[in-house]
N, C-alpha and C positions, 0 to 999 in steps of 0.2 A: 711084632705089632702089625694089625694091618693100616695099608696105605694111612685110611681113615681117621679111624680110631685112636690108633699110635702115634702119628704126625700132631695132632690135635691136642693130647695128652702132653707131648715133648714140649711142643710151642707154649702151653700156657705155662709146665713147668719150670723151664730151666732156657729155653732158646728166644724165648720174646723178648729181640735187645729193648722196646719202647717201655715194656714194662720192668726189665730190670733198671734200666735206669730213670727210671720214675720213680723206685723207692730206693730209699739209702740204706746203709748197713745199717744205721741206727735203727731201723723200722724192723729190719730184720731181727736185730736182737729183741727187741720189745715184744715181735709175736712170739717168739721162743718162749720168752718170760711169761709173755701174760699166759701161756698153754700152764707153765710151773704153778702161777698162781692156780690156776683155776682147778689143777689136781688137789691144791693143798686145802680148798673148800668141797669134802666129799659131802655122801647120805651118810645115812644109818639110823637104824633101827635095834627091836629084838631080837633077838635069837630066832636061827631058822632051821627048819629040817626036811627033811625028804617028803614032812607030809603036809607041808607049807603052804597054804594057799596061791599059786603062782604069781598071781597079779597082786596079792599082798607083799608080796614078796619083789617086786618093782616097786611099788607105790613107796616102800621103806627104804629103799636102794636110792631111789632118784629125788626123792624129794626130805629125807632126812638132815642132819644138822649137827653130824659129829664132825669136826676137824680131822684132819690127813697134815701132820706137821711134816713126817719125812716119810721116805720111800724110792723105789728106783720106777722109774719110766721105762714102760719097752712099747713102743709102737710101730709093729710091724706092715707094709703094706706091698700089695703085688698086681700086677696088671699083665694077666696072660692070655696072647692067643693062637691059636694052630703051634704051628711049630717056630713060630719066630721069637727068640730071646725074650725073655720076659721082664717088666720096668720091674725093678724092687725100691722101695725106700723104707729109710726105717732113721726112728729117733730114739735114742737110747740113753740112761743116766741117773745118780742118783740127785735126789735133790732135800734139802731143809730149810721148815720157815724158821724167817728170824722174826717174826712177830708181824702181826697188819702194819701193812702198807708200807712194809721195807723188804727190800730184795731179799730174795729167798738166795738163800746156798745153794749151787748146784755144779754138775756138771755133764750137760751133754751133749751127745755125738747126734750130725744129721749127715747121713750120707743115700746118695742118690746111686742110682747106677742102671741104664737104659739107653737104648737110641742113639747106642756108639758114645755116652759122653757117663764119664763118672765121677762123682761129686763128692770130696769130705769137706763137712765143716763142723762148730761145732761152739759150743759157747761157755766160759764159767765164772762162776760170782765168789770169792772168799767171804761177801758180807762186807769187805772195805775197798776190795779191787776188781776187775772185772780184765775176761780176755777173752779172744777169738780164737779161734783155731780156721786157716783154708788151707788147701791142700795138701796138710801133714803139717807145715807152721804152727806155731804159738804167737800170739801178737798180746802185748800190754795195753790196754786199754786208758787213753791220753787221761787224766784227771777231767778236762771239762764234760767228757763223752760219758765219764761214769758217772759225776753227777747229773747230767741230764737224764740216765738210766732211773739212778734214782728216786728224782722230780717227778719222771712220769709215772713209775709204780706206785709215788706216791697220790698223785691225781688223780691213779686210775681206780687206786681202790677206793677214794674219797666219791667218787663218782660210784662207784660201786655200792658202798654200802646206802648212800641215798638213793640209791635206784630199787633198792634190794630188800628193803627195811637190814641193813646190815651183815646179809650172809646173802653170801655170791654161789649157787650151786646151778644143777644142770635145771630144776624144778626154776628156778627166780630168772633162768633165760627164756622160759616159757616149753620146755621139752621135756613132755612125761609120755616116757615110752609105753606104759600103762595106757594109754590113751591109743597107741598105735601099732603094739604088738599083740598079733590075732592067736588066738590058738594057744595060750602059752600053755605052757607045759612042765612043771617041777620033774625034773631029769635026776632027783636025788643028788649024792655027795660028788664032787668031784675033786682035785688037786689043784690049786693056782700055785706053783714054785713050792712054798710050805706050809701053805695058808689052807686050809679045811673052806672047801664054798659048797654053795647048790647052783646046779646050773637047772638054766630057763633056758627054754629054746621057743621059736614061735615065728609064727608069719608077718609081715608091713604092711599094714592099710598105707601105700605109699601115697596117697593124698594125702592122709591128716602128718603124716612123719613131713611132707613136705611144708603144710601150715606153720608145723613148730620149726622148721628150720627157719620160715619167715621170720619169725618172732624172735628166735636168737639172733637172727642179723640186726634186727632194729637196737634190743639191749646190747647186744657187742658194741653199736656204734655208736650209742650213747657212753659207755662206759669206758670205749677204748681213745675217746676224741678223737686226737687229730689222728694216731697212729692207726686209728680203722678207719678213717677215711676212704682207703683206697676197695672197702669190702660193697661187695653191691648192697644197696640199699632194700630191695625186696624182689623175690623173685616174680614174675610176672604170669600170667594165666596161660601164655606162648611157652615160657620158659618151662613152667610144671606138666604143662600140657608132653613136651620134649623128652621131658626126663618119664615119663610117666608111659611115653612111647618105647622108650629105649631101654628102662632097666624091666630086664625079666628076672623069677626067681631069687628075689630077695629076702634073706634070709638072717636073723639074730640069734646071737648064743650070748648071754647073759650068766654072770659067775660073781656071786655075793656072798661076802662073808658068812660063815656060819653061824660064828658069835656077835656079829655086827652088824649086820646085813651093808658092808660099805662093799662097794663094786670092787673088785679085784682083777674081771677080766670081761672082755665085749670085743666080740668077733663080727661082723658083717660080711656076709659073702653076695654076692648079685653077679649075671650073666648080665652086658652091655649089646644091644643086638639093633644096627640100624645097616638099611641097604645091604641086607646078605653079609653082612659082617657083624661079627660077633667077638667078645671078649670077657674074660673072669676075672673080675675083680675081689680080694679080699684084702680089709682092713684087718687087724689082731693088735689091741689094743689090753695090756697088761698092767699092772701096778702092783707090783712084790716088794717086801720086806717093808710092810706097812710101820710106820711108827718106831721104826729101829735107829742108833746112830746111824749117821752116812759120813764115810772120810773124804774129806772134800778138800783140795790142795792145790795149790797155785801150779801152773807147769811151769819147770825150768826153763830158765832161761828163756822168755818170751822175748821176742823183735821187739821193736818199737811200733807202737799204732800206724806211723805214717807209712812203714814200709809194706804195712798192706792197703794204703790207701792210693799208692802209687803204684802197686799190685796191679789192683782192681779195677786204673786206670787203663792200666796196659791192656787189659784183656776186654777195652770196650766198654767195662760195666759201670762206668761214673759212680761209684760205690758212692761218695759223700759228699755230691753237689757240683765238682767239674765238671763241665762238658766233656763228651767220652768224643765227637767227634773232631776233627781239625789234626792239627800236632800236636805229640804228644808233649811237646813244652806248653803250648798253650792253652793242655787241661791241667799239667800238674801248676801252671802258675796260678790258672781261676782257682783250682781246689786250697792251693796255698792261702790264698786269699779269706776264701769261705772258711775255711779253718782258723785264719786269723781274727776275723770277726766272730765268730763262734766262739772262742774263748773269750773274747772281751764282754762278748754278752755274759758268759757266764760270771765274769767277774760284776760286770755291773748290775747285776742281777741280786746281789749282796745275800745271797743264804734264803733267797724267796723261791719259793718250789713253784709255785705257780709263772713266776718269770723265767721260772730255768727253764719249763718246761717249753717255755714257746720257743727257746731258742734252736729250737731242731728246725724251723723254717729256715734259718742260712744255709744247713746243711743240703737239703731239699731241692734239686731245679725246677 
């Protein structure tokens, strides 16, 4: 990484103690989730072929209306430059709906690895229980913390489908790449894992790709309440202006079913170039074994919730509402405390999804 570029990358990822303890684990788990949901509402269309209209062939991908109930997740991502180590991250797993607006099945892996610091974690849902994974651990997921999981996926899809007329896809966040990819290009048959697609290839009018990002942060944050709170509200004419400076050579590869036209795979690559320094960036974003069962299974012997919450204390990160600074008795006592109250909400809460939900505010500093 250079000085620049790489320092800047590490910080927002993984090293800003103000902002890791700003958000709780809980929040954490939620974005995990809500990415699960948002696979499970794909496109689709007709049937496609090599001699496809290219841009019909987006238009049917991004803005279609077939379900994705299971499938595995691979989202791969890389940030290289000169010869200094390169940041990787990647989230991996398979996942299953249990039906709207109840947690999906899943189980996946998020590991980090960059900037001398490496990172597993990892999250999974049975459908009645829920667990974490950090550092190689298994942790059980306390009863009230799972209900509050899912109160808020119930919220959020409630939220969702009034926002949405009822189907949440990438077209109802306001992002149709039909609109921003130049040049496209039917590239004929390609491979996704074992899925038959057609790939698109083509250039970014990185103005308008930037508009629709606007528009998905507004509908995220209406959709996601309190748990997207923390997402910038809209990007500014300084901030596009920035980005619009620094990304050169950006570039999409596009890969949609053949018999379905539902998206299977989407690559973005872009060179980052500010003040003589430079870096490559690529996303690689998959979705394999579309619609098939997925075995999805509790890990043995999972810890107890608290003993990663007393973890996360140690390492600074006020994962669930203690103050991470002082002595370390006088975080795990406040966290004991927030925790205490957190479950009484949820008892007095009595089976009301909307009151479970608020109760992630004790957790929260």
């Amino acid at each position: 990484m250079t000085p620049m570029l790489g320092s800047k990358l590490r910080r927002v990822v993984c090293c800003n103690p103000s902002l890791m303890r700003s958000r709780s684990l809980l929040t954490l788990l939620l974005a995990v989730l809500a990415a699960g949901l948002l696979a499970s509402c794909g496109g689709g269309g007709d049937k496609a072929s090599s001699s496809t209209d290219p841009n019909q062939l987006l238009k049917d991908t991004f803005s279609g209306k077939k379900d994705i109930k299971s499938g595995k997740l691979d989202l791969a991502g890389t940030v290289s430059s000169g010869s200094n180590p390169a940041v990787n991250l990647k989230v991996s797993g398979p996942f299953e709906s249990q039906g709207k607006g109840k947690l999906p099945k899943l189980d996946i892996d998020v590991s980090f690895d960059g900037g001398g610091q490496s990172i597993q974690a990892g999250v999974t849902t049975t459908g009645d229980k829920g667990f974490v994974s950090f550092g190689g651990t298994d942790y059980a997921l306390s009863a009230p913390v799972f209900q509050q999981l899912e109160a808020s996926v119930e919220q959020s899809s409630k939220q969702a489908s009034s926002s949405s007329n009822g189907h949440l896809s990438l077209a109802s966040l306001g992002i149709d790449p039909s609109k921003w990819l130049t040049n496209a290009k039917n590239e004929g048959e390609a491979k996704v894992g074992d899925a038959d697609t057609i790939k698109i290839t083509g250039d970014v009018d990185l103005s308008k790709a930037l508009d629709d990002v606007n528009a998905a942060l507004q509908k995220l944050r209406t959709i996601g309440g309190a748990q997207a709170s923390n997402l910038p509200q809209q990007l500014t004419e300084a901030d596009k202006k920035q980005a619009e400076d620094a990304i050169k050579n950006l570039s999409v590869e596009v890969y949609t079913g053949k018999d379905d036209t539902i998206l299977r795979r989407m690559v973005i690559a872009m060179k980052l170039a500010a003040q003589n320094q430079t870096a490559d960036v690529k996303l690689d974003f998959q979705l394999l074994d579309l619609n098939q069962g997925q075995d999805i299974k509790a890990p043995a012997n999972p810890k107890p919730f608290n003993d990663l919450v007393g973890k996360l204390n140690g390492l600074g990160l006020g994962g669930l509402g203690g103050s991470s600074s002082g002595s370390g008795s006088s975080g795990s006592s406040g966290n004991a405390q927030n925790l205490e109250k957190y479950s009484q909400c949820i008892q007095d809460a009595n089976g009301d999804n909307s009151k479970i939900a608020k109760c992630a505010d004790l957790l929260t500093p």
